[in-house]
Each structure stands twice: as structure tokens, then as C-alpha cells.
N, CA, C and O of each residue as an XYZ file, in Angstrom:
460
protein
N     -28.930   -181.100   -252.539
C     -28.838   -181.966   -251.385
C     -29.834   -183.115   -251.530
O     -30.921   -182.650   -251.873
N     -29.862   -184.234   -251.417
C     -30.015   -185.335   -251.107
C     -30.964   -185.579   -249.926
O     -30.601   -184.899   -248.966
N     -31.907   -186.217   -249.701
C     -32.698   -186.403   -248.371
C     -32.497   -187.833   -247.841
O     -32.624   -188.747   -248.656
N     -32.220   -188.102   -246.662
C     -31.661   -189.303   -246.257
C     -32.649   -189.800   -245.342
O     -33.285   -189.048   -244.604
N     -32.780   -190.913   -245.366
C     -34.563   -191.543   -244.344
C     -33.522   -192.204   -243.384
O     -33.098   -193.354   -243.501
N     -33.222   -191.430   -242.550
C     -33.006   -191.702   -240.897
C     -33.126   -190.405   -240.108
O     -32.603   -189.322   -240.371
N     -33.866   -190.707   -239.160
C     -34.415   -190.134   -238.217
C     -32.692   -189.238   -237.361
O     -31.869   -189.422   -236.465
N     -32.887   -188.713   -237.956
C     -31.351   -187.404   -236.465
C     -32.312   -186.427   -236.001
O     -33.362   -186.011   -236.492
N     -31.572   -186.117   -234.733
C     -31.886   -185.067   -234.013
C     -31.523   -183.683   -234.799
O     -30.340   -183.772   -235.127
N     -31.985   -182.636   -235.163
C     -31.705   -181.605   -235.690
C     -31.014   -180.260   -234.418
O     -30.281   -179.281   -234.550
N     -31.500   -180.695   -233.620
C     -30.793   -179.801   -232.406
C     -29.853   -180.230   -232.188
O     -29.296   -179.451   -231.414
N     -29.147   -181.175   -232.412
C     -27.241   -181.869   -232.011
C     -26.583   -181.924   -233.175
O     -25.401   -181.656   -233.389
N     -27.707   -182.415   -234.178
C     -26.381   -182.730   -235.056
C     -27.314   -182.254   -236.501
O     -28.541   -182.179   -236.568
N     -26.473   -182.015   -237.422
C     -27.024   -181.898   -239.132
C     -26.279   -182.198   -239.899
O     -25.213   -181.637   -240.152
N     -26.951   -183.586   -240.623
C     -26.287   -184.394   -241.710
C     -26.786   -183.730   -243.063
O     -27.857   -183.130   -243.152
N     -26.116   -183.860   -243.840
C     -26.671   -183.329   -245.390
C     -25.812   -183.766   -246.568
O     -24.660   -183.341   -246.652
N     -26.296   -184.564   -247.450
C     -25.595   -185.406   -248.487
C     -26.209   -184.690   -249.876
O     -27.353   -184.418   -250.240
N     -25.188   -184.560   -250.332
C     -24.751   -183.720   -251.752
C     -24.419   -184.764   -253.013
O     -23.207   -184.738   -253.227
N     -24.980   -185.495   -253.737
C     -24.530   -185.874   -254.874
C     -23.954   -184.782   -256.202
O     -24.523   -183.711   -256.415
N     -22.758   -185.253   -257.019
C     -22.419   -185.001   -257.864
C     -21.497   -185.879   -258.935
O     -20.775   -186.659   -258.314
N     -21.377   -185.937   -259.942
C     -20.334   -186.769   -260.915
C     -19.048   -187.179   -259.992
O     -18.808   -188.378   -259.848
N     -18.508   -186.539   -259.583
C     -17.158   -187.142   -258.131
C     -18.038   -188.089   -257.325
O     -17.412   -189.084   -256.963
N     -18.944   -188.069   -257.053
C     -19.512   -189.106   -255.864
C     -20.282   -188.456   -254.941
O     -20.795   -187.384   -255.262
N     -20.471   -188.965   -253.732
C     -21.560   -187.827   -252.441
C     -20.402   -187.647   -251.572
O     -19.408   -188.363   -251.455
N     -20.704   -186.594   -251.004
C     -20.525   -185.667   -249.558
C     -21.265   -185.781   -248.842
O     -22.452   -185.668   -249.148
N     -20.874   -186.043   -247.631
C     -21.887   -186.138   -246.227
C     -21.105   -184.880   -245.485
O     -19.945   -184.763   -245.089
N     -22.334   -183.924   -245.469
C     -21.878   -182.917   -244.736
C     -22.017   -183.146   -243.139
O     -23.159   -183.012   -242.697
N     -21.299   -183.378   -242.496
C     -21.872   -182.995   -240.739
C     -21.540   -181.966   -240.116
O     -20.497   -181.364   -240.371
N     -22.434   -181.577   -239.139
C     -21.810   -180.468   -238.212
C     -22.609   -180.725   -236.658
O     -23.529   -181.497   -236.388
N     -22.032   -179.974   -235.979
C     -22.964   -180.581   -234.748
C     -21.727   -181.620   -233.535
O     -20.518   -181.823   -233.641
N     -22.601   -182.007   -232.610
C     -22.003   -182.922   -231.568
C     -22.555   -184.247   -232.232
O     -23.699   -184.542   -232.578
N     -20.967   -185.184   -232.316
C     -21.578   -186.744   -232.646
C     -21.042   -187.665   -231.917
O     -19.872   -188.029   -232.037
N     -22.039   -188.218   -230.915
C     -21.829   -188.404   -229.670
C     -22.942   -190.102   -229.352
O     -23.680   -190.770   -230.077
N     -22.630   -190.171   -228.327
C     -24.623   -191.635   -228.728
C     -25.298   -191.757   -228.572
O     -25.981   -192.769   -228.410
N     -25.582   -189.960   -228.516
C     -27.435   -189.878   -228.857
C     -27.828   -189.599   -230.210
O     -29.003   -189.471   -230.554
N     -26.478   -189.472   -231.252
C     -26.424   -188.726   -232.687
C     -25.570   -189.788   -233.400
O     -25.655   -189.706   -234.626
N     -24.979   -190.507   -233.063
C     -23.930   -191.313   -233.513
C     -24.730   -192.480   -234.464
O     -24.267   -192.653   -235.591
N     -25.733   -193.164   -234.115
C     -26.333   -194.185   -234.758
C     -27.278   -193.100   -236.233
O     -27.335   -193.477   -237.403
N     -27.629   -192.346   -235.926
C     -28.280   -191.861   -237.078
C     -27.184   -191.306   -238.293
O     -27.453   -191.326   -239.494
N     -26.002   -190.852   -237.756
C     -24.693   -190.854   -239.024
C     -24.514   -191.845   -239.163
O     -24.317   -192.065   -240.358
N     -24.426   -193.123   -238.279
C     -24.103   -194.594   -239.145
C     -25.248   -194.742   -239.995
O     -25.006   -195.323   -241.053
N     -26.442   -194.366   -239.812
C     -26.960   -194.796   -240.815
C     -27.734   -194.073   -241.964
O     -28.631   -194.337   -242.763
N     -27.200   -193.382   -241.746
C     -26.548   -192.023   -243.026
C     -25.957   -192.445   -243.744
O     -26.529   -192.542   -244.830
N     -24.341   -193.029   -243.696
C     -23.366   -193.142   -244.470
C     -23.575   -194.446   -245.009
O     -23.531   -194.696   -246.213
N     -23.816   -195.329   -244.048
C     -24.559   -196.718   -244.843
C     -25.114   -196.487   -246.160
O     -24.617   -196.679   -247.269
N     -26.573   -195.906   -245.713
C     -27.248   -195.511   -246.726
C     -26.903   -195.109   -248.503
O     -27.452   -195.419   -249.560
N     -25.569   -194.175   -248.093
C     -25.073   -193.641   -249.293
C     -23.601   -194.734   -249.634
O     -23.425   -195.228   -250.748
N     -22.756   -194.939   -248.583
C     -22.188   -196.152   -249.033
C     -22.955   -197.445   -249.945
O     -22.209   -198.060   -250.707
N     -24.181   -197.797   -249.893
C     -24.829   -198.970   -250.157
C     -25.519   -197.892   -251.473
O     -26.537   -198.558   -251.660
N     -25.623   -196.946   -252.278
C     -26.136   -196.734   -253.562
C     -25.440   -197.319   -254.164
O     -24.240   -197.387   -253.895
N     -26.086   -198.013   -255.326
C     -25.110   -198.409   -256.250
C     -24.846   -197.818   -257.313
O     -24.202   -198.490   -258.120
N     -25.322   -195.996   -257.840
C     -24.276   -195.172   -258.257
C     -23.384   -194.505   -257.834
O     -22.808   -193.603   -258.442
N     -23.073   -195.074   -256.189
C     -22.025   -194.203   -255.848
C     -20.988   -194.921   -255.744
O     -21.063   -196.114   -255.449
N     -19.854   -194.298   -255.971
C     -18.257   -194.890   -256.148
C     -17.781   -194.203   -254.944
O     -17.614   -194.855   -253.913
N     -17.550   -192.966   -254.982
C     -16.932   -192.300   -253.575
C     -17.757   -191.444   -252.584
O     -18.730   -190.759   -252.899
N     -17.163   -191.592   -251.173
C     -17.700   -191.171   -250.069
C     -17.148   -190.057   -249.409
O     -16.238   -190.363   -248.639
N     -17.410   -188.897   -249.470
C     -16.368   -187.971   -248.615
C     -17.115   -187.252   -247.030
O     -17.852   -186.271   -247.124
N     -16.928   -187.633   -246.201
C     -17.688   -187.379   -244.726
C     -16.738   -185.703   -244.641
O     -15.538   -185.573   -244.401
N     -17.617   -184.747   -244.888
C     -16.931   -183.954   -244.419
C     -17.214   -183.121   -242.468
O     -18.060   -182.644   -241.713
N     -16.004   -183.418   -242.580
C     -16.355   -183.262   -240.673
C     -15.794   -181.743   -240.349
O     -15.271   -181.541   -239.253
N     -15.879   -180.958   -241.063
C     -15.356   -179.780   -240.747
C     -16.229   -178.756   -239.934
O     -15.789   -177.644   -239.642
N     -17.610   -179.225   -239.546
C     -18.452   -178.448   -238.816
C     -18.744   -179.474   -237.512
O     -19.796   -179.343   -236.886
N     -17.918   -180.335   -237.197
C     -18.018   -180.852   -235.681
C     -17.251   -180.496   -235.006
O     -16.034   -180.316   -235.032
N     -18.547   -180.314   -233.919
C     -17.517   -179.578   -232.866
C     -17.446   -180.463   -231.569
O     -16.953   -179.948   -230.567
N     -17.996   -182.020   -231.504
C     -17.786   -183.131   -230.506
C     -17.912   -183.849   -231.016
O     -18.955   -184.070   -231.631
N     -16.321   -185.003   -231.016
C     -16.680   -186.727   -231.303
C     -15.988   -187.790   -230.366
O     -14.845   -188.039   -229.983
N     -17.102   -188.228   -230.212
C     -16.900   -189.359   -229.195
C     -16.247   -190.688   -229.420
O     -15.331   -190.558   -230.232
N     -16.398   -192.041   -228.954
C     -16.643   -192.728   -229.248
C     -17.625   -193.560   -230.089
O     -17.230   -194.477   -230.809
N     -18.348   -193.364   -230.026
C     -20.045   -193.662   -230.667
C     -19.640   -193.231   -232.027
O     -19.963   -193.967   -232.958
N     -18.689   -191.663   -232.384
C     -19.068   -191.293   -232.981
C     -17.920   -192.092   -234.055
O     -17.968   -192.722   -235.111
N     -17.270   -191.807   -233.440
C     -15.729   -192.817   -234.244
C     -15.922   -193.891   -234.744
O     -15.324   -194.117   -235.796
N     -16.984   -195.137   -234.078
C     -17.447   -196.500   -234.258
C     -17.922   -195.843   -235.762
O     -17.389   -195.935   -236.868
N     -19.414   -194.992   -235.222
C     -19.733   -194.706   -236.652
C     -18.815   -194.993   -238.169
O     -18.737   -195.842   -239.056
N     -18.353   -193.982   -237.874
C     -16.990   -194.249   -238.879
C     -16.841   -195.049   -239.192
O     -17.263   -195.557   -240.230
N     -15.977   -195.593   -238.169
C     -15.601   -197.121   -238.635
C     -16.622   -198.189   -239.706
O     -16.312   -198.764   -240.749
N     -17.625   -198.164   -239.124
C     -18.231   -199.135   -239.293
C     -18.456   -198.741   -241.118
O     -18.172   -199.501   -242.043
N     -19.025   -197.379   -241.229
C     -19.196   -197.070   -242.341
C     -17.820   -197.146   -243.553
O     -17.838   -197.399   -244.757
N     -16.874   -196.862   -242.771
C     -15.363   -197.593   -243.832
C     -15.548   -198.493   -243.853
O     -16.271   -198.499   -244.849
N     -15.498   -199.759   -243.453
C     -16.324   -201.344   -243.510
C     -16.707   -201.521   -244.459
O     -16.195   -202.070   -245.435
N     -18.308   -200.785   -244.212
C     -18.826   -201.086   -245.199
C     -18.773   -200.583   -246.666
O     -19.403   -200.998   -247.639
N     -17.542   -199.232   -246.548
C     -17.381   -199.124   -247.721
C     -16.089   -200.088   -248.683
O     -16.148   -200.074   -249.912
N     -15.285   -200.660   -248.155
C     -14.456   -201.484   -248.332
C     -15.230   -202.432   -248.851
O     -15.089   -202.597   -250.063
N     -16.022   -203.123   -248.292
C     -16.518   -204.228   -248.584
C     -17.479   -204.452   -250.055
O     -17.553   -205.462   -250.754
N     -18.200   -203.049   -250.234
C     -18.365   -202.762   -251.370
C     -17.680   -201.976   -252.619
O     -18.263   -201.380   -253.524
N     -16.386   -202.127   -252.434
C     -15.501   -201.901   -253.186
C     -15.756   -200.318   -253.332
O     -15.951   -200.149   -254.536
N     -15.850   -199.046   -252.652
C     -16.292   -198.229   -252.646
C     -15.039   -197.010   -251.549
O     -14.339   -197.342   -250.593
N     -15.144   -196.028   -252.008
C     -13.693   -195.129   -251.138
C     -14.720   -194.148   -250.897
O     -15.605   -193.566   -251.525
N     -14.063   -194.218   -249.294
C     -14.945   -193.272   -248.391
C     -13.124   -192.655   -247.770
O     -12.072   -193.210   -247.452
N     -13.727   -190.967   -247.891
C     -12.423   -190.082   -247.774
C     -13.509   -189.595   -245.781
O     -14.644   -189.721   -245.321
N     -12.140   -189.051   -245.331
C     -12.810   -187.757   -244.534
C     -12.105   -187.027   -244.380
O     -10.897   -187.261   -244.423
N     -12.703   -185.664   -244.102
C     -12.332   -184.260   -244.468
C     -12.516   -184.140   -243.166
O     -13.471   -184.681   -242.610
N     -11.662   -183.448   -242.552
C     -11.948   -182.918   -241.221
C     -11.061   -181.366   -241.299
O     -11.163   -180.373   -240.578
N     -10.357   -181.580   -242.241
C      -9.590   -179.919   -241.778
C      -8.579   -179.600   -240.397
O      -7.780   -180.450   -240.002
N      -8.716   -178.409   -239.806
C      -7.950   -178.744   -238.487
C      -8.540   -178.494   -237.699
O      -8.177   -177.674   -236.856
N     -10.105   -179.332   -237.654
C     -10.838   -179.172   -236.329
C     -10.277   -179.816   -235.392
O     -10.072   -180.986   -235.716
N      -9.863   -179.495   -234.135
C      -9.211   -180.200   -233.213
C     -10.109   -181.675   -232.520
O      -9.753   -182.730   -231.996
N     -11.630   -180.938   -232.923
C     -12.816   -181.892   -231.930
C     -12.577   -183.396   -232.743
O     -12.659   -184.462   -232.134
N     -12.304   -183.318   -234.050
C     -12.193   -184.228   -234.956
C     -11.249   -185.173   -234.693
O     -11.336   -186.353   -234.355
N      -9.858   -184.074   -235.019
C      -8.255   -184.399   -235.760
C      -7.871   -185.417   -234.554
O      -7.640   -186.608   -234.758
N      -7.825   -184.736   -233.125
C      -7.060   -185.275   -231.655
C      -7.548   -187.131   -231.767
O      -6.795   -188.101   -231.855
N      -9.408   -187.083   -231.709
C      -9.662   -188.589   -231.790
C      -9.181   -189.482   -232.553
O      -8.591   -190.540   -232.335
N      -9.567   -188.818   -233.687
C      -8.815   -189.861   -234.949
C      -7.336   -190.205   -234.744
O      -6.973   -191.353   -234.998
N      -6.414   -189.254   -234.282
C      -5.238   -189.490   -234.381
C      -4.746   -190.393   -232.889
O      -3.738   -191.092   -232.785
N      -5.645   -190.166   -231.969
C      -4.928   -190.984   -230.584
C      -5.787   -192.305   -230.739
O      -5.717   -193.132   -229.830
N      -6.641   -192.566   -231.899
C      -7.161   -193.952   -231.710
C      -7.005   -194.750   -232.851
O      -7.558   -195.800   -233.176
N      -5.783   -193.767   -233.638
C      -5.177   -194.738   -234.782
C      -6.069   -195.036   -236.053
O      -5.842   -195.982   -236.807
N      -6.942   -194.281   -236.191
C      -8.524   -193.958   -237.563
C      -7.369   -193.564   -238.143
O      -6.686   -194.350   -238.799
N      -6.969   -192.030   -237.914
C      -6.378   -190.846   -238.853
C      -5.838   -192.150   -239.953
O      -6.330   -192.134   -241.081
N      -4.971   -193.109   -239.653
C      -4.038   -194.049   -240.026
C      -4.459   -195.131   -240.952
O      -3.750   -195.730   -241.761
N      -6.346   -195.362   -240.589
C      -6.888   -196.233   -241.094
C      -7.551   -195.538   -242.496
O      -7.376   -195.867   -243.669
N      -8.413   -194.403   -241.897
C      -8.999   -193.376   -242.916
C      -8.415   -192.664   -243.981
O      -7.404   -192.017   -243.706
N      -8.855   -192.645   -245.194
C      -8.294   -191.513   -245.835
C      -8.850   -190.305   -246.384
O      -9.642   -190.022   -247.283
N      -7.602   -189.191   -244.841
C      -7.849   -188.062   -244.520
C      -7.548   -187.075   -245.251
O      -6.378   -186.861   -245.571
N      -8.685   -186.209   -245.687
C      -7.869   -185.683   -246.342
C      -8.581   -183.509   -246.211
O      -9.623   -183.139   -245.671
N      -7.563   -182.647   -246.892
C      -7.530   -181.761   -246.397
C      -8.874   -180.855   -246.568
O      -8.953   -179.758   -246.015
């Protein structure tokens, strides 16, 4: 695991980034919400913006609340992985806390989700 210099709450949420030859994993689990939401944006930034990394996989299979805040996150971090020519996947599995947002706010569509 990887140590990431942004400040999260450890009682809501736990980020944890995994490098390997495929690229990093951002593990989350927890509520990501907007008291937790800005410290995963700048998590994924972080590892989006290495410049040995090629791919991004957010795995969201241990959240169990996402908000708005938390979705922006996202977003913002696909952005910025686009922009650096860089593929950011997310894994969510069939967490419902996940799958329902993404899919009624049209992410699922933008993101690539995968199992």
C-alpha cells in the first residue's frame, strides 16, 4: 500500500492505494459524503497526476454511502484523468450505495464500470 498526504477522517471513510505493474487501486470503504468527499478528491488526484501511472481503478466495493460530494469527487478525478491521457476504471460491484447514484445521475454511462 501506498501512503497518500491528504488528511481523511479514518472514522468515515478509508482510502488505501495499492501500486502494481497494471497501475494503482484506490481502495475505499466507508461513507463518502462532504465531510469525506474532498479528501478522496484528493486522493485520486494525487495518483491520477503520478507520472508512472497509466491506470486508475477506484474500487468502491466497501461503500456503504455516496452522495453528491461524493460523485463530484469522481467526476472531477475522471477529468483529470482524461486530461492526462490516463484511464481511471471503477469497480463498484453490486453495491447498491454505489450502483443506484451512478446510474440515476448518468456517471455509470460516463465511467468505466467495471465488475
Amino acid at each position: 500500500m501506498t501512503a497518500l498526504n491528504v488528511d481523511i477522517d479514518p472514522t468515515r471513510i478509508d482510502v488505501r492505494a495499492a501500486t502494481s505493474s497494471a497501475g494503482c487501486t484506490v481502495s475505499v470503504s466507508g461513507e463518502v459524503d462532504s465531510a469525506t468527499a474532498p479528501g478522496l478528491r484528493g486522493c485520486l488526484l494525487e495518483v491520477v497526476q503520478r507520472p508512472d501511472t497509466t491506470t486508475v481503478e477506484v474500487d468502491l466495493r466497501g461503500v456503504t454511502f455516496l452522495d453528491s460530494a461524493g460523485l463530484s469527487a469522481l467526476a472531477t478525478a475522471h477529468r483529470a484523468a482524461v486530461a492526462a491521457g490516463r484511464e481511471l476504471r471503477v469497480r463498484c460491484g453490486t453495491t447498491r450505495a454505489v450502483v443506484r447514484p451512478l446510474q440515476i445521475t448518468g456517471l455509470w454511462d460516463v465511467f468505466n464500470v467495471v465488475d
